[in-house]
Jmol script that loads the backbone (N, CA, C; Angstrom):
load data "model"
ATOM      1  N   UNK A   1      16.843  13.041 -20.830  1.00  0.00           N
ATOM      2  CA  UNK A   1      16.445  14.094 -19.926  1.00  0.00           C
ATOM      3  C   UNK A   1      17.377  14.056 -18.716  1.00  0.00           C
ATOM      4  N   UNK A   2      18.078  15.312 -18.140  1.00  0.00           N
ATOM      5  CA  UNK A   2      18.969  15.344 -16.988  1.00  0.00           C
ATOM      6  C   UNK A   2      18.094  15.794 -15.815  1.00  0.00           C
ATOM      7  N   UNK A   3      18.137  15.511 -14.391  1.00  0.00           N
ATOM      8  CA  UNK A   3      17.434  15.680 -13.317  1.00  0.00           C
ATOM      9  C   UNK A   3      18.414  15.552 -12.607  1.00  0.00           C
ATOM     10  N   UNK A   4      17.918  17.121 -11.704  1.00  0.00           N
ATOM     11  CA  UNK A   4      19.110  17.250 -10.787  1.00  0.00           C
ATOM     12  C   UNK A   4      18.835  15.757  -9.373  1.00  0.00           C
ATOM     13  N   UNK A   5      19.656  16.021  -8.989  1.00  0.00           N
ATOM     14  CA  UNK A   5      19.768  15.301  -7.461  1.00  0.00           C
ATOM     15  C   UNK A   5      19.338  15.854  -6.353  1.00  0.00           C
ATOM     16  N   UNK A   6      18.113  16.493  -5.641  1.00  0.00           N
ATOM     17  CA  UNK A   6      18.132  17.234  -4.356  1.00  0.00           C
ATOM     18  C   UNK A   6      18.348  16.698  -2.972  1.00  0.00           C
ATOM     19  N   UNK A   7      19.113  16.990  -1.955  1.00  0.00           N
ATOM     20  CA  UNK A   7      18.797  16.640  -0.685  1.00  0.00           C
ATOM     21  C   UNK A   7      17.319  16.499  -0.435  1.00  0.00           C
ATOM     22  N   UNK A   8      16.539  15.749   0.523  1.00  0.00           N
ATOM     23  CA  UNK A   8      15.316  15.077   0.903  1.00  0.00           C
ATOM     24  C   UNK A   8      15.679  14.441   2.422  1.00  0.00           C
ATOM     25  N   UNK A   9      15.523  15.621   3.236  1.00  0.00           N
ATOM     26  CA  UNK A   9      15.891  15.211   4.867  1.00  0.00           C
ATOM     27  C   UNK A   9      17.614  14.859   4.946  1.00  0.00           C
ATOM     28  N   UNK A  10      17.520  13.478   5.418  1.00  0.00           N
ATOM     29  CA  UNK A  10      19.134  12.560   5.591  1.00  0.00           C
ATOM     30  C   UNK A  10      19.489  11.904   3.999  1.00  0.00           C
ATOM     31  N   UNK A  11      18.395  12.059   2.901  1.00  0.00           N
ATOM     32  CA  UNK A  11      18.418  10.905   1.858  1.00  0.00           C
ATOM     33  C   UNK A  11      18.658  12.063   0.460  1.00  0.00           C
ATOM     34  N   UNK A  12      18.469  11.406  -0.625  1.00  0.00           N
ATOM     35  CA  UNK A  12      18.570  12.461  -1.852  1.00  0.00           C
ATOM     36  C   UNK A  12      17.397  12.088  -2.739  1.00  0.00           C
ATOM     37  N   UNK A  13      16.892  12.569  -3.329  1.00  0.00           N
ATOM     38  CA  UNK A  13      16.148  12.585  -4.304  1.00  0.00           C
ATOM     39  C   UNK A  13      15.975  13.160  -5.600  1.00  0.00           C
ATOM     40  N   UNK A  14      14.458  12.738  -6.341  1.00  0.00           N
ATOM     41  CA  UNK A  14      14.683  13.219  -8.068  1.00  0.00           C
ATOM     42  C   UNK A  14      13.229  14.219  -7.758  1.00  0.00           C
ATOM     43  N   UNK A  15      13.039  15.081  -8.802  1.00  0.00           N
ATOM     44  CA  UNK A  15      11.914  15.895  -8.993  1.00  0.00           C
ATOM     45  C   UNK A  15      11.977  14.965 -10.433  1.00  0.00           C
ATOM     46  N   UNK A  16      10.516  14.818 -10.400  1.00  0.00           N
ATOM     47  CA  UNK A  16      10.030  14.419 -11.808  1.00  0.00           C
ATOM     48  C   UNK A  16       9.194  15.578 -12.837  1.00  0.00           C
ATOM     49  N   UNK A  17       9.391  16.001 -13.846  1.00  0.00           N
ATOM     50  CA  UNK A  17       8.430  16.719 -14.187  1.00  0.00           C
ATOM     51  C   UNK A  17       7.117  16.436 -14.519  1.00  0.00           C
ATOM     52  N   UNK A  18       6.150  17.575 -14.605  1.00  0.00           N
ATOM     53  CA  UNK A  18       4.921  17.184 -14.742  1.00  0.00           C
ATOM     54  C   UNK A  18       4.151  16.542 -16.076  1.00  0.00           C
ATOM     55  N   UNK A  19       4.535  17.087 -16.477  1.00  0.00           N
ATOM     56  CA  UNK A  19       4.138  16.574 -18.296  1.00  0.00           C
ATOM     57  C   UNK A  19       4.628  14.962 -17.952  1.00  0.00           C
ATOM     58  N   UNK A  20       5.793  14.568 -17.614  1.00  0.00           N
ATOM     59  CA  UNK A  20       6.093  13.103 -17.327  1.00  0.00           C
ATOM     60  C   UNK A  20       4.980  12.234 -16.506  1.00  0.00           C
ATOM     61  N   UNK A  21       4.701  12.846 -15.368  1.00  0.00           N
ATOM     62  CA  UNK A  21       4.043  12.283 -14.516  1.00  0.00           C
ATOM     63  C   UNK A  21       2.420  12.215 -14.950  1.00  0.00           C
ATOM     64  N   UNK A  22       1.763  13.150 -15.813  1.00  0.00           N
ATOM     65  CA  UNK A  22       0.639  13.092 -16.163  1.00  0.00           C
ATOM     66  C   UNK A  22       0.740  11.769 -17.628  1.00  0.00           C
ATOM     67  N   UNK A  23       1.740  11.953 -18.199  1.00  0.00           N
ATOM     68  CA  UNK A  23       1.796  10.942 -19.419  1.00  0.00           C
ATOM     69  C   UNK A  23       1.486   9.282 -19.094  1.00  0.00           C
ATOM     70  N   UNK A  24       2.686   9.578 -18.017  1.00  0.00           N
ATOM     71  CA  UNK A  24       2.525   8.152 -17.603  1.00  0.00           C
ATOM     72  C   UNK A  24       2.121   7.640 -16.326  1.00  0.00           C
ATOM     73  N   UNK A  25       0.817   8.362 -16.148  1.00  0.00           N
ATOM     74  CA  UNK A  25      -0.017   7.924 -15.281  1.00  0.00           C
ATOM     75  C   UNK A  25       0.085   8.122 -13.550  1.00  0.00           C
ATOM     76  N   UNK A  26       1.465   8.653 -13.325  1.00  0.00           N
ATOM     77  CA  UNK A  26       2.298   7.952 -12.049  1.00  0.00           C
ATOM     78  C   UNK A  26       1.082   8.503 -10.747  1.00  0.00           C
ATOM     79  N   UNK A  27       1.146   7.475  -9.954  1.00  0.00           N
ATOM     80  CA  UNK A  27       0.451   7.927  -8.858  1.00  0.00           C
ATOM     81  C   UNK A  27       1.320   8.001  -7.791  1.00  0.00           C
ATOM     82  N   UNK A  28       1.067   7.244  -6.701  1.00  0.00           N
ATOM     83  CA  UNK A  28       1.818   7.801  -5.154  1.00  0.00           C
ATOM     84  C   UNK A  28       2.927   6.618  -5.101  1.00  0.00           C
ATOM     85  N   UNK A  29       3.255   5.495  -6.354  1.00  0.00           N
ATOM     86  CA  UNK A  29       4.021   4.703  -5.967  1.00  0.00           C
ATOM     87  C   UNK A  29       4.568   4.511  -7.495  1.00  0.00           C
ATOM     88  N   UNK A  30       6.332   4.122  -7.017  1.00  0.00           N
ATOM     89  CA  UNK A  30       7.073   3.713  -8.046  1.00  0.00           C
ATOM     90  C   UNK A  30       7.246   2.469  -8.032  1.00  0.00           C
ATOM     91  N   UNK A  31       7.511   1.322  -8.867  1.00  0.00           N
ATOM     92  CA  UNK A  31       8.541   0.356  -8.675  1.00  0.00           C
ATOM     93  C   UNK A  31       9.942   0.646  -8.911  1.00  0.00           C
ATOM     94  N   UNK A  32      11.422   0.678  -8.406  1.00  0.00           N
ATOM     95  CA  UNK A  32      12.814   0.780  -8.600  1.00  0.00           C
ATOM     96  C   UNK A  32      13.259  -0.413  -8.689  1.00  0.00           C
ATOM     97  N   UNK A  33      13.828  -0.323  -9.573  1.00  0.00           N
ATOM     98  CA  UNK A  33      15.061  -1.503  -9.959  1.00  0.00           C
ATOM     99  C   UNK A  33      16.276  -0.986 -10.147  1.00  0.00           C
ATOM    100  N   UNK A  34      17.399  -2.252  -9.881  1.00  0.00           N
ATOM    101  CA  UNK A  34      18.287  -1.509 -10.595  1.00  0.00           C
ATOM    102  C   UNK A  34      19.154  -2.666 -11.352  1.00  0.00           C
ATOM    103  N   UNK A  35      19.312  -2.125 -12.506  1.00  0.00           N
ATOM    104  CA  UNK A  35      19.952  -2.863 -13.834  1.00  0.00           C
ATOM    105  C   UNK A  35      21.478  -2.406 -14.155  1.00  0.00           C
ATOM    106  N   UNK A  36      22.578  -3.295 -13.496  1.00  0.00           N
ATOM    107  CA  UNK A  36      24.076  -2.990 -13.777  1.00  0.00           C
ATOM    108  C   UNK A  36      24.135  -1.706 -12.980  1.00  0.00           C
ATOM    109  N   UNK A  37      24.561  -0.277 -14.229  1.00  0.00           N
ATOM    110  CA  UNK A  37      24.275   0.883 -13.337  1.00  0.00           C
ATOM    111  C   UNK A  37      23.037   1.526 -14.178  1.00  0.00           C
ATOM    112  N   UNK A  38      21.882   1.129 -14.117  1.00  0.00           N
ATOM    113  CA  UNK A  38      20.758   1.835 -14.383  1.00  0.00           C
ATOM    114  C   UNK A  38      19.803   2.202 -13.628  1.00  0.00           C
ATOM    115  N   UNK A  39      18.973   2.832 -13.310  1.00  0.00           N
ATOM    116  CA  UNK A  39      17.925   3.124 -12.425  1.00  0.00           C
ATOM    117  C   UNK A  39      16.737   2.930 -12.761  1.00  0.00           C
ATOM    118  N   UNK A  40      15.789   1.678 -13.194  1.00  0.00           N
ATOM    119  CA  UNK A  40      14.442   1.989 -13.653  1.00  0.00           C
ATOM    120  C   UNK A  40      13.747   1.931 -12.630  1.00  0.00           C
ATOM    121  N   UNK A  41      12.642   2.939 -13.244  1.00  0.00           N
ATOM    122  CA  UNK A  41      11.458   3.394 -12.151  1.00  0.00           C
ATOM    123  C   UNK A  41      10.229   3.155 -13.264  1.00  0.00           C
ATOM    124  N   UNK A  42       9.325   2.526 -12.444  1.00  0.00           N
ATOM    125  CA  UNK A  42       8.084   1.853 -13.046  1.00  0.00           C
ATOM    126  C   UNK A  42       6.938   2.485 -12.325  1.00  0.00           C
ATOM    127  N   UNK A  43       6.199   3.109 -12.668  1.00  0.00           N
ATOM    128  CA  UNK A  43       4.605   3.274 -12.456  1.00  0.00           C
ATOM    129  C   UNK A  43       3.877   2.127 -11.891  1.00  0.00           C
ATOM    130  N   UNK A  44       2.869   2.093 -10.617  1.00  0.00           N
ATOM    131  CA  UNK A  44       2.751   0.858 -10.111  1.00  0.00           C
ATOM    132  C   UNK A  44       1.337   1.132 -10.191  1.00  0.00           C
ATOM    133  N   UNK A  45       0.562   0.393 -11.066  1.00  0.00           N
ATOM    134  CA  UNK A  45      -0.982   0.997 -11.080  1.00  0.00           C
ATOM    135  C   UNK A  45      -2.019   0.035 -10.198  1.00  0.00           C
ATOM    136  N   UNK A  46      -1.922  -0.057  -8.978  1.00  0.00           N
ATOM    137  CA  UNK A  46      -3.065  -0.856  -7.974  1.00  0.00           C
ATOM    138  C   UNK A  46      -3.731  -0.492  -7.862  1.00  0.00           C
ATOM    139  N   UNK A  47      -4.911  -1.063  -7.959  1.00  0.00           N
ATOM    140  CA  UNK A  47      -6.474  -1.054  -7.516  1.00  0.00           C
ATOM    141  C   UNK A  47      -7.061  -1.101  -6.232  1.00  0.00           C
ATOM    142  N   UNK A  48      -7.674   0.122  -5.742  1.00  0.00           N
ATOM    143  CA  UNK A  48      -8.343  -0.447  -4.518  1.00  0.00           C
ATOM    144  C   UNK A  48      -8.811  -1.946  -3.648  1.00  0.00           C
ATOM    145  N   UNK A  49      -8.183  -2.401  -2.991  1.00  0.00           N
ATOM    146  CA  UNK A  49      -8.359  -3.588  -2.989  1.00  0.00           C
ATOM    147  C   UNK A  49      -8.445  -4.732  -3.321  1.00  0.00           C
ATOM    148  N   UNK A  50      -6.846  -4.501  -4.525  1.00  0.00           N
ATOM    149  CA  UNK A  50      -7.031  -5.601  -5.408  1.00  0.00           C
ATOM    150  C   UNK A  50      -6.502  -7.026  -5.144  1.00  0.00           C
ATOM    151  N   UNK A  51      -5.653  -6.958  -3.674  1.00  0.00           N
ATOM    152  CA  UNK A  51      -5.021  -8.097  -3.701  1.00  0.00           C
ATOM    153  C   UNK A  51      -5.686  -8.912  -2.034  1.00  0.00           C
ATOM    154  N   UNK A  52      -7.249  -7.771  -1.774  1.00  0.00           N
ATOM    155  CA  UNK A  52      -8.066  -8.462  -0.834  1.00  0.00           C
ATOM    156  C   UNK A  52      -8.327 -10.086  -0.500  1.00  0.00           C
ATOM    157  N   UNK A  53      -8.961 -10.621  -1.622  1.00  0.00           N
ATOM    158  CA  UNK A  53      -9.544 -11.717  -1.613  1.00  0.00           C
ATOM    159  C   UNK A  53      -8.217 -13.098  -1.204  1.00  0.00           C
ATOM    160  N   UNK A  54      -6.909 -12.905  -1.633  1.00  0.00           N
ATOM    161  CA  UNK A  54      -5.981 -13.847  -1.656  1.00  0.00           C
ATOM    162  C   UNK A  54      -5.799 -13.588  -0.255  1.00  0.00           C
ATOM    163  N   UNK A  55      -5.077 -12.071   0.308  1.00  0.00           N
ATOM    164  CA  UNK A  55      -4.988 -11.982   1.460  1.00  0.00           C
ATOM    165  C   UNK A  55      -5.856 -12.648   2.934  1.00  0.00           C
ATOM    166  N   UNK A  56      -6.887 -12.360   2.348  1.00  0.00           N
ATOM    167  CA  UNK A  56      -8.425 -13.031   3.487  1.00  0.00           C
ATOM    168  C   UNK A  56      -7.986 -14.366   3.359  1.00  0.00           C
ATOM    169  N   UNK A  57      -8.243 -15.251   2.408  1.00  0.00           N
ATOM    170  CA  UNK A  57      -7.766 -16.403   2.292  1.00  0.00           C
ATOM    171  C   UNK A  57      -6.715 -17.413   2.441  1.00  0.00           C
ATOM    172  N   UNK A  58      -5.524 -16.747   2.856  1.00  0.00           N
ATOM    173  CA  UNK A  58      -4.270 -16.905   3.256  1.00  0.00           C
ATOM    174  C   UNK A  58      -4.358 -16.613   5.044  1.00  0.00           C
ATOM    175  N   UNK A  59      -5.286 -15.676   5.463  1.00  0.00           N
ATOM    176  CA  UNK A  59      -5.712 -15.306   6.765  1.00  0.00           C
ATOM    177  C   UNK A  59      -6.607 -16.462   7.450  1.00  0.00           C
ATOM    178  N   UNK A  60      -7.428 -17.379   6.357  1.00  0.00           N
ATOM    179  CA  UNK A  60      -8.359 -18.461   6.920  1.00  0.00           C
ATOM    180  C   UNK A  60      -7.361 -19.448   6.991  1.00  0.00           C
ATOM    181  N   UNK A  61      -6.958 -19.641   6.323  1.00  0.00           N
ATOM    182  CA  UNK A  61      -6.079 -20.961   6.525  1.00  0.00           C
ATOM    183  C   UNK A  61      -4.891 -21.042   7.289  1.00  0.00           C
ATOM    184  N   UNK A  62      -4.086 -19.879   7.856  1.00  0.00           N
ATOM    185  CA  UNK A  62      -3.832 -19.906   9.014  1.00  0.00           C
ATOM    186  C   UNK A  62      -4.287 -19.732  10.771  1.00  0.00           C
ATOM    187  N   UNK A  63      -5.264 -19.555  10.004  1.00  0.00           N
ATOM    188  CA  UNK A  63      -6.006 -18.794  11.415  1.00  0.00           C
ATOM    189  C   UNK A  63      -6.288 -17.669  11.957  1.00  0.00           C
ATOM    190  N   UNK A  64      -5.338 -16.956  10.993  1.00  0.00           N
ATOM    191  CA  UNK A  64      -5.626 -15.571  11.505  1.00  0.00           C
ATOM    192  C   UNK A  64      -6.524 -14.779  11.314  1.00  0.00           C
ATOM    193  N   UNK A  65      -7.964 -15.213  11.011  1.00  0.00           N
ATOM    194  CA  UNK A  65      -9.174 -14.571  10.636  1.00  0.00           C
ATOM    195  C   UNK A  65      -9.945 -14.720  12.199  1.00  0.00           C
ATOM    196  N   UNK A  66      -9.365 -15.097  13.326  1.00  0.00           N
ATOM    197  CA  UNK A  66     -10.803 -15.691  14.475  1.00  0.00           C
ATOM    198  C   UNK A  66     -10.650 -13.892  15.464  1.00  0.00           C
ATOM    199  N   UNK A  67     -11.803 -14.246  15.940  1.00  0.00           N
ATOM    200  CA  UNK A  67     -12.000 -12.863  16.205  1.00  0.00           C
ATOM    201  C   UNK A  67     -11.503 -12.550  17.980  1.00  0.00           C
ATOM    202  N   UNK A  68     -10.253 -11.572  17.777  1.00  0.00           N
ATOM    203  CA  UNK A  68     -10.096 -11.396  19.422  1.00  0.00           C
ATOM    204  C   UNK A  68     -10.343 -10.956  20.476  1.00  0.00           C
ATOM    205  N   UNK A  69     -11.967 -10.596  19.869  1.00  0.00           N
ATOM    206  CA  UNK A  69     -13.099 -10.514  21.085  1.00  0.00           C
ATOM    207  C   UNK A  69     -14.480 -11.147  21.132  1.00  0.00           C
ATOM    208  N   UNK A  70     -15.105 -11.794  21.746  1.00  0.00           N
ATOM    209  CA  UNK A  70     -16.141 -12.445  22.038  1.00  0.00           C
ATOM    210  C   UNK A  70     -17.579 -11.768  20.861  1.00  0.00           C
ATOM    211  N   UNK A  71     -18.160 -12.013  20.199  1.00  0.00           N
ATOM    212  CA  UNK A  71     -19.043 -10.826  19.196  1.00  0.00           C
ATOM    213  C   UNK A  71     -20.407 -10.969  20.315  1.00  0.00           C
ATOM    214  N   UNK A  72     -20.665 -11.794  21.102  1.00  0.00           N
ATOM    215  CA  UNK A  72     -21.225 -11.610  22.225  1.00  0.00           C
ATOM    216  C   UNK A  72     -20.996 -11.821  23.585  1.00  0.00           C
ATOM    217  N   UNK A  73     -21.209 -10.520  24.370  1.00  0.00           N
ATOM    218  CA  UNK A  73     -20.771 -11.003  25.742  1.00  0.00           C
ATOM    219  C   UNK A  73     -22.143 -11.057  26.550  1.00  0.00           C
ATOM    220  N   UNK A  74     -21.629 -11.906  28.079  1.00  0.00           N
ATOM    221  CA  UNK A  74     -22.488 -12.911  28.593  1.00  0.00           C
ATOM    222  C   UNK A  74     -24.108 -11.818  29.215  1.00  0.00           C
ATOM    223  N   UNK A  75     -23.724 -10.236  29.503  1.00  0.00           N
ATOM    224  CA  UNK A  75     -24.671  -9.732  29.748  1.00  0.00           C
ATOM    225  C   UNK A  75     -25.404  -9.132  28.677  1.00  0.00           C
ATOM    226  N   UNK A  76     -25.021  -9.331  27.545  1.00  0.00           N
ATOM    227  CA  UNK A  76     -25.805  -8.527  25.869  1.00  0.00           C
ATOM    228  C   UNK A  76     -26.977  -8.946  25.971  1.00  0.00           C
ATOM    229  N   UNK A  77     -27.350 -10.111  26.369  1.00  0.00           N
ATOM    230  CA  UNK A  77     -28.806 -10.626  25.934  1.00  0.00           C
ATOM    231  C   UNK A  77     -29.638 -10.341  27.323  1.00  0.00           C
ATOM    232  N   UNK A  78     -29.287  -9.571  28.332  1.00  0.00           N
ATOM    233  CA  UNK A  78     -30.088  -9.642  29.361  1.00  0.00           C
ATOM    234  C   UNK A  78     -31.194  -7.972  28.997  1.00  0.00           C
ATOM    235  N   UNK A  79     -32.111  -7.764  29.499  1.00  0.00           N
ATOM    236  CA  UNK A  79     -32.723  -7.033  29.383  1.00  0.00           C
ATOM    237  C   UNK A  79     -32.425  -5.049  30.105  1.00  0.00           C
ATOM    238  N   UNK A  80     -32.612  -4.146  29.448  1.00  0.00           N
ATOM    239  CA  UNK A  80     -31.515  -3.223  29.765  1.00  0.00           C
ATOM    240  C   UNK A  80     -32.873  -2.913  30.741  1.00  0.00           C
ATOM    241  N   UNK A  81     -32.515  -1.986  31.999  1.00  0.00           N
ATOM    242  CA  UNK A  81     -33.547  -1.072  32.589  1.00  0.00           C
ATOM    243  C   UNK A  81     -32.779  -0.031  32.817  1.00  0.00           C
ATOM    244  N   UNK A  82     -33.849   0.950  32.482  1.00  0.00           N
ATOM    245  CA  UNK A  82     -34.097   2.254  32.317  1.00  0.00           C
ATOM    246  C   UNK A  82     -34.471   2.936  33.971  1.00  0.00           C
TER     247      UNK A  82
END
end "model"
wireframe off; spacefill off
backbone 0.3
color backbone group
């Protein structure tokens, strides 16, 4: 299959057709490689929140999970008047 080349702002780009893009699934992301002089482009199928749990956990063990505001401050517990 030949695909032209279009300008895309400062950069160039491909139009994919549709029949392609419904076949193979493609959503809002490619993977690109490039092989010698080849161009592969891969379908990247992620899941809502699939790489959550490692991330959080990589966040505890450095530390970067503590919270950078107080979850109570010193007047919360006093009584409100009306």
């Amino acid at each position: 299959m030949t695909v032209s080349v279009v300008p895309v702002g400062n950069s160039r780009g491909i139009r994919l057709p549709k029949n392609l893009i419904t076949e193979l699934n493609i959503g809002r992301t490619l993977q690109l490689e490039r092989q010698g002089d080849s161009i592969i482009l891969t379908p990247v199928h992620e899941k809502p929140r699939e790489n959550w749990e490692a991330a959080f956990a990589s966040m505890h063990e450095t530390g970067g999970d503590t919270l950078l505001v107080p979850d109570v401050f010193v007047d919360e517990n006093s009584d409100w008047e009306w």
